[in-house]
Structures are given as structure tokens and as C-alpha cells.
C-alpha positions as CSV (number, residue, x, y, z in Angstrom):
1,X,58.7,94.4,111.6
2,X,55.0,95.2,110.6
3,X,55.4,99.0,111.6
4,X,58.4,99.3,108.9
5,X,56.7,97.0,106.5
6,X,54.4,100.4,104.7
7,X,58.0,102.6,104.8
8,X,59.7,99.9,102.5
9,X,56.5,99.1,100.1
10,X,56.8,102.9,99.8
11,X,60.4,103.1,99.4
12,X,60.0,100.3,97.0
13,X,57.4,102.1,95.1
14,X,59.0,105.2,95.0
15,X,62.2,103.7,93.7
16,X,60.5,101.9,91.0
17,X,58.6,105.1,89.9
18,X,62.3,107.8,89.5
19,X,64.6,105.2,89.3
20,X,63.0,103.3,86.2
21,X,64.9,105.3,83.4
22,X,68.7,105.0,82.5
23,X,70.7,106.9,80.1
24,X,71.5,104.1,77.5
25,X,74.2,106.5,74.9
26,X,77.5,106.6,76.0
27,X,78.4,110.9,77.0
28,X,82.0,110.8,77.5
29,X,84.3,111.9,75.1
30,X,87.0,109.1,73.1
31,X,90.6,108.4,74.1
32,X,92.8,107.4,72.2
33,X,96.6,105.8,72.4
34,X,98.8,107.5,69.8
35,X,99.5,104.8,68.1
36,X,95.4,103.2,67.5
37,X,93.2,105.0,65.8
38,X,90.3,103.1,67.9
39,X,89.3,104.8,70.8
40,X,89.9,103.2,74.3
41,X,86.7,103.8,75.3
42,X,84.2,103.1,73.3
43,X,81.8,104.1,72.5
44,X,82.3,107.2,72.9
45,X,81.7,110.6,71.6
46,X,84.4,112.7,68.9
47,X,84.7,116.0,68.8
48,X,82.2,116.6,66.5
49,X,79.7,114.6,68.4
50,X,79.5,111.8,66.2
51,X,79.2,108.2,68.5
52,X,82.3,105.9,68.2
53,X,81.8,102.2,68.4
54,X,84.9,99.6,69.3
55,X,86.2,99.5,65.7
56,X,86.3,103.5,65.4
57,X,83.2,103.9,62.9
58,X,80.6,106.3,63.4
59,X,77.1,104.4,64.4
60,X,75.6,107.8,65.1
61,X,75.8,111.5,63.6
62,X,73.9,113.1,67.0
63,X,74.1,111.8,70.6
64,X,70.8,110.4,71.4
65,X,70.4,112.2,74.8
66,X,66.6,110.9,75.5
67,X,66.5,108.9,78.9
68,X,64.8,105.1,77.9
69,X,62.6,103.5,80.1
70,X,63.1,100.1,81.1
71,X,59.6,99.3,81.2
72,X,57.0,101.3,79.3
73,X,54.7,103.9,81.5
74,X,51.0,104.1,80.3
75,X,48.9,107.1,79.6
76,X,50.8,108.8,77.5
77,X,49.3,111.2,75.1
78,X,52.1,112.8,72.8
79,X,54.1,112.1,69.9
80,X,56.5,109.5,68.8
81,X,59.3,112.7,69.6
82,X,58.0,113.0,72.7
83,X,59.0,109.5,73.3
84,X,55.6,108.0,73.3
85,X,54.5,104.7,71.5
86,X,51.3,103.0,71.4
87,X,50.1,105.1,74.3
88,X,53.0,104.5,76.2
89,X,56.0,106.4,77.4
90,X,59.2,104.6,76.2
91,X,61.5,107.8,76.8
92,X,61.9,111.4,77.0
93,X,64.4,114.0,76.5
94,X,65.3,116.6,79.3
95,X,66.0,119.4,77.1
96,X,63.7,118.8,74.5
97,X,60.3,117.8,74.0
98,X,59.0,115.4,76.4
99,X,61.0,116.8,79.0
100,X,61.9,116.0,82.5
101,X,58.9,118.2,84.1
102,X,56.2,116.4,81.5
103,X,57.5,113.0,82.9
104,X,57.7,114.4,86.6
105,X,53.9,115.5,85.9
106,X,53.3,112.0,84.5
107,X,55.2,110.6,87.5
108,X,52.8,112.3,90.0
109,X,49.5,111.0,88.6
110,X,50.9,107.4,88.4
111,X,52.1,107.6,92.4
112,X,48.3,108.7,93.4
113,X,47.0,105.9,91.5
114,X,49.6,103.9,92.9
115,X,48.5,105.1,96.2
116,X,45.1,104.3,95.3
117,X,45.8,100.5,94.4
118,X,47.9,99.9,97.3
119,X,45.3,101.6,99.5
120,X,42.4,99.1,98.3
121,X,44.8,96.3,99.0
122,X,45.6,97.2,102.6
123,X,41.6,97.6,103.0
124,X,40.8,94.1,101.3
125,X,43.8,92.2,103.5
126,X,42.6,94.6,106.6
127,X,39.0,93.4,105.8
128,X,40.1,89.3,105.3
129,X,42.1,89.1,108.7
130,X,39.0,90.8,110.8
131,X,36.1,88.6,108.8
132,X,38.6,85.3,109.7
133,X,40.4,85.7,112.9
134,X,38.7,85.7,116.6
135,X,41.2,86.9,118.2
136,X,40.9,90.6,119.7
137,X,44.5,91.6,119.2
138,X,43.7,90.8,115.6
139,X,41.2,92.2,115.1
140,X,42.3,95.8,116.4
141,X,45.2,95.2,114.3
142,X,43.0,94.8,111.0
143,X,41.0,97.9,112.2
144,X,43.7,100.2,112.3
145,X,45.3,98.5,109.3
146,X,41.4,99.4,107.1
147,X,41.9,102.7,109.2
148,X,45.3,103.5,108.2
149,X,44.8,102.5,104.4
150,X,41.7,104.9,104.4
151,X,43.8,107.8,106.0
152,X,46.7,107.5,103.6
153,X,44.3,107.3,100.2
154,X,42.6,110.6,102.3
155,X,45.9,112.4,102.3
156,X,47.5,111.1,99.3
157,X,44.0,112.4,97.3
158,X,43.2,115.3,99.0
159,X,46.8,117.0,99.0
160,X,46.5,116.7,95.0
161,X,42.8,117.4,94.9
162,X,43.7,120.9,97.2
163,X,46.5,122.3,95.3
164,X,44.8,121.2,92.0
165,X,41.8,123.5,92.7
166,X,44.1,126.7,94.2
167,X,46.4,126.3,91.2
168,X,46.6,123.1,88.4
169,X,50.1,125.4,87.7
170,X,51.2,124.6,91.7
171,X,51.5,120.3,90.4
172,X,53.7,121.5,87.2
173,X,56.8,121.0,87.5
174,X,57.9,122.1,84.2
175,X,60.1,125.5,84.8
176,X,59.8,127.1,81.6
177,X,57.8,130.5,82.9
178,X,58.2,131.8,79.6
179,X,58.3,135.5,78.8
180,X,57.3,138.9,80.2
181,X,56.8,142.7,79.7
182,X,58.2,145.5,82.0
183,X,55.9,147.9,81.9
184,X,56.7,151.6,84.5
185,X,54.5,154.6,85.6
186,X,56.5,157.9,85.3
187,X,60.0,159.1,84.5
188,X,63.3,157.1,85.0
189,X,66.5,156.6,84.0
190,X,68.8,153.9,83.0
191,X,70.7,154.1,86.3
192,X,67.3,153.4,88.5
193,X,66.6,150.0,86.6
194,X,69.2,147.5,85.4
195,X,67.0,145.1,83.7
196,X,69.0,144.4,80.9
197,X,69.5,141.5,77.6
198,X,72.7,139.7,77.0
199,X,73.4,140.1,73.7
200,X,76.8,138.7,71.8
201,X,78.2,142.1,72.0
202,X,77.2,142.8,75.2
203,X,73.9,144.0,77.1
204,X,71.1,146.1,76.0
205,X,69.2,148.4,78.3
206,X,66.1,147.4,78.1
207,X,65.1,149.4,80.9
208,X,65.7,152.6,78.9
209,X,62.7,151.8,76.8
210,X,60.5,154.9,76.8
211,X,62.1,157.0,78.7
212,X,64.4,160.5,77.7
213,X,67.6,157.7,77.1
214,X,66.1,155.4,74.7
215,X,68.7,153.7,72.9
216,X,66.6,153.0,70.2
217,X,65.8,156.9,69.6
218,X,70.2,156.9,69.4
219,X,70.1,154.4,67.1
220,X,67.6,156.3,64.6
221,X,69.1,159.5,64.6
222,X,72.4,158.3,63.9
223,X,71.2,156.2,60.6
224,X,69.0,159.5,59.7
225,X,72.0,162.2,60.1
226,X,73.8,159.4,57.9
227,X,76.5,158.0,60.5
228,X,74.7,154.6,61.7
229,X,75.9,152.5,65.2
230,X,75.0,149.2,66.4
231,X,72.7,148.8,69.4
232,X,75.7,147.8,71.6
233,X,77.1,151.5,70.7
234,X,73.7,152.7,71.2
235,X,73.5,151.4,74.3
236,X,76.9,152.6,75.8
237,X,76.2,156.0,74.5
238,X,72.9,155.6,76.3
239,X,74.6,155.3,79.5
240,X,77.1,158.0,79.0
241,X,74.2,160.8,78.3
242,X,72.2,159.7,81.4
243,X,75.9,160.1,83.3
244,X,77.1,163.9,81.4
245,X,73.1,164.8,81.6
246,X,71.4,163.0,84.7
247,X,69.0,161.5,83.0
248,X,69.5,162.6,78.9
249,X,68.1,166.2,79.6
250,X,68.8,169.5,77.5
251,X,71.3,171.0,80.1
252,X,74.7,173.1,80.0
253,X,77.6,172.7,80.9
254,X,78.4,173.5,84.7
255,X,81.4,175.9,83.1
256,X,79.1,177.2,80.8
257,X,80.2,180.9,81.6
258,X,83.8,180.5,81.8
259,X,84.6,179.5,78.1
260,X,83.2,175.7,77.8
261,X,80.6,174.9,75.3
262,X,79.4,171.7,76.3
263,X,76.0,171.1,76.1
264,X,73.1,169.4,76.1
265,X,72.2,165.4,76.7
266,X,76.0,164.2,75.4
267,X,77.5,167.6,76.7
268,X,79.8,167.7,73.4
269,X,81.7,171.2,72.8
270,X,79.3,172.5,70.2
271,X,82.2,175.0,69.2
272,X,84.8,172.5,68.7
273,X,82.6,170.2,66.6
274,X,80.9,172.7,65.6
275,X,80.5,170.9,61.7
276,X,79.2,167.7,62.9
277,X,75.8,169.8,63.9
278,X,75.5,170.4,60.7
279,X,73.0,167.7,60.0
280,X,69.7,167.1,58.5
281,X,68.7,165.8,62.4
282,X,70.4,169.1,63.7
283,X,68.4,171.0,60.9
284,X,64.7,169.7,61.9
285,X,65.6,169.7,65.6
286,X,66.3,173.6,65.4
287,X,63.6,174.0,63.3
288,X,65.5,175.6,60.1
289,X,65.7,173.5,56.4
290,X,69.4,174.0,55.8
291,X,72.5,175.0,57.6
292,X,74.5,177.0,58.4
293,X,73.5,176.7,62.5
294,X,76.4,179.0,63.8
295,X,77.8,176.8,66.4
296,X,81.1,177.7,66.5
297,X,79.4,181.1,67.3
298,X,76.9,179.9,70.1
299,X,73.9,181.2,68.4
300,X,70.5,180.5,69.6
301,X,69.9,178.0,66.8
302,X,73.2,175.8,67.3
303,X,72.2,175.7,71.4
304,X,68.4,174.8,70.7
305,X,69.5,172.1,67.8
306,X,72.2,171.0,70.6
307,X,69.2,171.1,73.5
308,X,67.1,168.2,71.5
309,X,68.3,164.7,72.4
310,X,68.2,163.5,68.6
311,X,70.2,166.3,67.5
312,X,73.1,165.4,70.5
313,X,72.6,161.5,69.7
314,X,73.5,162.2,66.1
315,X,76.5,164.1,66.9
316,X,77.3,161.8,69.4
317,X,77.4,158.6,67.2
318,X,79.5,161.1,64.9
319,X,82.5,161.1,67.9
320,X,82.1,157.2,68.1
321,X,82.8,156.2,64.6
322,X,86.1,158.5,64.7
323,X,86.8,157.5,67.6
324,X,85.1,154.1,69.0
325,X,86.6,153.6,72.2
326,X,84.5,156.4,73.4
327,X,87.6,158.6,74.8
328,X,85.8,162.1,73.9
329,X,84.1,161.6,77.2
330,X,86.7,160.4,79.2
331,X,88.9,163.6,78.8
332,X,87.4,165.5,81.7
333,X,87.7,165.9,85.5
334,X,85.3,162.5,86.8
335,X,85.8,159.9,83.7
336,X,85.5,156.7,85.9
337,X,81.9,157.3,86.1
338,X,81.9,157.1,82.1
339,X,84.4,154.2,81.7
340,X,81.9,152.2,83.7
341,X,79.4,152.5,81.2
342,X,82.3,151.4,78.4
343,X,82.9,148.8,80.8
344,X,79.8,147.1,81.2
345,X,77.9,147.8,78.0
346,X,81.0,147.3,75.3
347,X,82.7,144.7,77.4
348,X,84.5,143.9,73.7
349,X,86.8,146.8,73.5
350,X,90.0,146.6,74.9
351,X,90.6,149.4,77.8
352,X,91.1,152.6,76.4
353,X,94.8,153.6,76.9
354,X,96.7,156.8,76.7
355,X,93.3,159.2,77.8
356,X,94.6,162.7,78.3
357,X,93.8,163.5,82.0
358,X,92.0,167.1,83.1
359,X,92.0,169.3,85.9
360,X,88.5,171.4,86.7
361,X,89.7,174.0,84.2
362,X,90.0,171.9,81.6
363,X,93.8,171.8,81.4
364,X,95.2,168.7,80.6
365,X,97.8,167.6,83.6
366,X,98.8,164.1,82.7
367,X,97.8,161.0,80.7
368,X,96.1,158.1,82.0
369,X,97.6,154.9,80.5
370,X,94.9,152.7,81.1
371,X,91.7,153.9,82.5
372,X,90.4,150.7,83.4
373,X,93.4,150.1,86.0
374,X,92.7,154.0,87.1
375,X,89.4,153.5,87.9
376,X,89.8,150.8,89.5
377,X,86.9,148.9,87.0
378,X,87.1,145.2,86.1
């Protein structure tokens, strides 16, 4: 029985240190019989989270959701909202301040002063039964009793005092790393990092940052050439030009010669949209005050205005306020790779439907009710 004695004052210990705080507010939502307007069983929490007593009032407009202690902890430093009083900790609040890593901190310090006190205890009982008894047996027993004390206090101390001096941050247990920066070396494109921000309308590519298919640069030549779009649109059309362009670069169509005009970083047919060039961002971009640029023509100017990733962007966002569900880039010969983009970075439109399907010559052969289901995207 004396072997298992130290496991239960431990286990007693250890019980007394996590198991000494109790939610005391009721969680569970109210019940009700349709022919009472007292809940069944109160209290209870409405809709609204208001905290219903027996007879139906309110005795609360929030749910307390602070963990009380049943016995106050001492040593504690904060503020009344971090549920200290009079230097003591009467609660604290898991997802607010006082948190459950502060009292998991607080929770360490007081076991290795525990540890300390119930070490000098086992040394002075260790030290009474050798001073008093005669016999042998006891005596060994009080020596490895003083022996075993010391080696627990050793370990107990020295595992803190080692971890405190490689890191103090390795005895925090509080999980809130806070916030970082991405920084890169070099060229890349949205499809090589997919760090990206969950946003209400969907995600923005942060990872396009810097590079040639910023969707911030998008996003300020549309609202220059007059014809503004949300990040979320931004950031779709973003991914489309690194798809048409590998990588948002000033390149022509692969048809070029046999009657296409597509080109540049959003590959749009400079002859058939050959008026939404004619922009202010168009204008500085080839370098000219005023129009006309001759696009429908394929002069030098409309191709070098076309070339410049502003220039494109601005056209670009022209195409997605006619038409938002993005279908001018769907109409050619590989759109699943585009309607992945639509997919994952306007997840709020509905599929597009109805998409006219092309062969490699640019004839249309079909229609694609629902490009979603075509491509096989989710």
C-alpha cells in the first residue's frame, strides 16, 4: 500500500488543481410544451440568448460563459474581467480574456509549488521516522523516502527551470500565434502558392501580392478606366489571366495568324471589343492622350495598349460587369480550366448555364448546359 500511496496524493493533487472549476450558467437551449409558455427546462437559454429562469422571465440578457472556481486560486495579477478579485482568481472565460491558456499557465506554477510543499513534507516525515525509529528496515525506508522526495522536487524543478531557459514561450499554453507576413524571392504566380483569405464572398489571393497577377493592380485599373469590381471579381479575374496567360504576361493568341485577335494577359478579341480599349488606362498604357487606338484594325498602338496588364485588366472588368458570370472565357476549346477559377474564387454565383461550346477553330459545335456538371467541378 505505501508504494501506491505517492500515485494517489498525486492523483489527488492533480484532480484538485483541473477539476476545481465548473460551468455554473445553464447552455442548453428552452423547451417548451405547446400549451406553457414556461420552459421545461429551465433555466435555459432562448433564441436570442437571453437566460430563462422557472417562471419564464429573463434573469440575464448574455450567457455568462466564464468557468467559476469553487475555491479561489492565489496569485493572480489581472483585472476584475479577467476574473480576478483581491489577488485571486475566482474565474475565467475560455474565449475571452482570462482564457483557458492564462489559467493553464497559472495551473503549472501552482503544481511546482505544490510539488515543492509536498516534497518538504516527505523530507520532514522521512527525517522524523529515521531520527525516532531503531530499526534498520526503517530506517532504509526513511532514506529512500528523504531520497525520493529530493528526486521528485529535482525533476519537477528542473523540467520547468530547462524549458524555461530554452524558450519561456515552450510553458505557454496559450494558442493564439497571432499574425504573419509572407514574404517571396523572385517571380510566381498564383497557381504556385495557394495562400489565400476567406472572405464573405469568397477568397482573396493573397499570394498574388507583388507579382505580374496582382489583384489589387485589377482592382485599380478598373475604378480608373471608370468600370469598378469588387476584390472577389478581382480576384477571379486574377486567376483567369494567370490561366489564358501563364502567369498574366503580354502574349498572343496561339491562332494569332489564322484570324483570332486575342491577346495579351486576359486574351480578349481586341477586334471584337475593339471600343472597350478605348480607355483613359488604354490611352496611358499605349502611350497616346486620346483615342482613337485602331483595334478593330490591329494597329501597333491597340496591340501595345492590349500587351500592358492594366490596359487588359480594365477591359477585362469591362466583360464582367456585362456579363458577371464570367462566360467570355468560357467560350473556347479548354474552359474547365477557367470555370475552376469561377469555382473556387466566386463560390456565390450559381453555375453558369447555357455556355456556347467551341472546337479548335473557333466554331461553335454545341452548348454546354451547365459547365460545372461538364467539368466535372464541385
Amino acid at each position: 500500500m505505501k508504494k501506491f500511496l505517492p500515485y494517489i496524493l498525486i492523483l489527488i493533487i492533480l484532480s484538485g488543481i483541473f477539476g476545481i472549476a465548473v460551468r455554473v450558467q445553464a447552455q442548453v437551449n428552452c423547451t417548451y410544451d405547446p400549451d406553457k409558455n414556461t420552459p421545461n427546462n429551465a433555466p435555459c437559454k432562448d433564441p436570442e440568448g437571453n437566460i430563462i429562469n422557472e417562471s419564464g422571465a429573463a434573469i440575464s440578457t448574455k450567457a455568462d460563459t466564464s468557468y467559476h472556481l469553487l475555491a479561489p486560486l492565489p496569485g493572480c495579477t489581472g483585472t476584475k474581467e479577467q476574473g480576478c478579485e483581491d489577488g485571486k482568481l475566482v474565474a475565467f472565460n475560455p474565449g475571452g480574456a482570462g482564457k483557458l491558456g492564462e489559467y493553464l499557465n497559472f495551473a503549472i506554477r501552482l503544481f511546482i509549488g505544490l510539488c515543492a510543499v509536498a516534497a518538504v513534507v516527505m523530507i520532514v516525515i522521512g527525517g522524523i521516522e529515521y531520527a525516532t525509529s531503531e530499526l534498520i528496515s526503517s530506517k532504509s525506508a526513511a532514506k529512500e523516502r528523504i531520497q525520493g522526495a529530493i528526486f521528485g522536487l529535482i525533476l519537477a524543478l528542473g523540467a520547468y527551470t530547462i524549458l524555461f531557459t530554452i524558450n519561456p514561450d515552450l510553458l505557454n499554453t496559450d494558442v493564439d500565434v497571432g499574425s504573419g507576413t509572407l514574404t517571396s524571392q523572385g517571380e510566381f504566380t498564383i497557381a504556385d502558392l495557394k495562400t489565400k483569405i476567406i472572405t464573405p464572398g469568397g477568397p482573396i489571393i493573397q499570394s498574388s501580392i507583388g507579382t505580374t497577377c496582382d489583384y489589387r493592380e485589377i482592382v485599380k485599373a478598373a475604378e480608373q478606366s471608370g468600370h469598378p469590381v469588387t476584390e472577389i471579381q478581382a480576384t477571379t479575374m486574377s486567376c483567369i489571366a494567370s490561366m489564358e496567360s501563364s502567369g498574366c504576361k503580354p502574349v498572343k493568341n496561339f491562332n494569332w495568324n489564322s484570324g483570332s485577335s486575342a491577346n495579351g494577359p486576359f486574351q480578349v478579341l481586341i477586334q471584337s471589343h475593339s471600343q472597350l480599349f478605348e480607355n483613359p488606362v488604354c490611352y496611358a498604357a499605349a502611350g497616346v492622350s486620346s483615342g482613337p487606338l485602331g483595334c478593330r484594325q490591329r494597329s501597333n498602338l491597340c496591340i501595345k495598349a492590349s500587351n500592358n496588364f492594366a490596359c487588359s485588366s480594365s477591359v477585362a472588368a469591362q466583360l464582367v460587369l456585362k456579363q458577371p458570370d464570367y462566360r467570355d472565357w468560357l467560350v473556347t476549346q479548354k474552359p474547365c480550366r477557367n470555370a475552376a477559377c469561377i469555382r473556387q474564387y466566386s463560390p456565390q454565383l450559381p453555375a453558369p448555364k447555357n455556355v456556347p461550346q467551341v472546337n479548335m477553330a473557333g466554331t461553335v459545335i454545341g452548348t454546354i448546359p451547365n459547365i460545372y456538371e461538364y467539368c466535372n467541378i464541385r
